[in-house]
N, C-alpha and C positions, 0 to 999 in steps of 0.2 A: 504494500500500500504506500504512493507517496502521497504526502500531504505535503500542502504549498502553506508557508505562512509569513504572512509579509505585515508590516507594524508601520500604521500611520496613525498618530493618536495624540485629539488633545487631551491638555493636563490643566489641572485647576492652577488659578492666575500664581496661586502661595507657592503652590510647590514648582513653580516655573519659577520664581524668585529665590526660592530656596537653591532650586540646581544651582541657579545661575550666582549665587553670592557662592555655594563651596566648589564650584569649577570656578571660580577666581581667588578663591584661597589655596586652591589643591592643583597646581599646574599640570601637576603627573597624571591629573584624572583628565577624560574628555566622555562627553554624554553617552558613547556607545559603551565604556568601558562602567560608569556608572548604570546603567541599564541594563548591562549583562550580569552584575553583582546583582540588581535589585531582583532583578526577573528570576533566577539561578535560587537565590534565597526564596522567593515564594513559592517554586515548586520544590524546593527542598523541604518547606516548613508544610508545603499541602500533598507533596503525593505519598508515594509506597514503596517501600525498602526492602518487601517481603523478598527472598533470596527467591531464585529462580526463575522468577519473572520477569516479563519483558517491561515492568513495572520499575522493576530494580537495575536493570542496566539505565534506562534514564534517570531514575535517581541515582546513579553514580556518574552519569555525566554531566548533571547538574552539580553535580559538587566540587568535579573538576572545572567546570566553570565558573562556578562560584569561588573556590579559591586560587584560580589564575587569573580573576581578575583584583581579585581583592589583594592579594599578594606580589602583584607580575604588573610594572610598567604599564604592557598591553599585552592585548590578552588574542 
């Protein structure tokens, strides 16, 4: 099965202001690298870990994502 998934989205006015004051505090960060921590961590904290499942290899790839961006320049 391939799935297409493509990301155009507004944000509420605060948290557009928010990015924008800690990507000018934080030079190392730029919005895709912030976006891929944010997104990476909510399917971390909402899906399934069960071993063996095809559930579990994306939560393990969500984690690798989430910590090479969090940790890693760019990701």
């Amino acid at each position: 099965m391939n799935t297409t998934v493509s990301i155009l989205a507004e944000i509420p006015e605060e948290l557009h202001e928010s990015l924008k004051s800690y990507l000018g505090s934080h030079p190392d960060w730029n919005q895709d690298r912030v976006l891929a921590a944010a997104l990476s961590l909510f399917l971390l904290q909402n899906g399934s870990d069960r071993p063996g499942t095809a559930a579990a290899h994306s939560y393990r790839s969500a984690a690798k994502v989430y910590l090479n961006a969090v940790f890693q320049h760019s990701i």
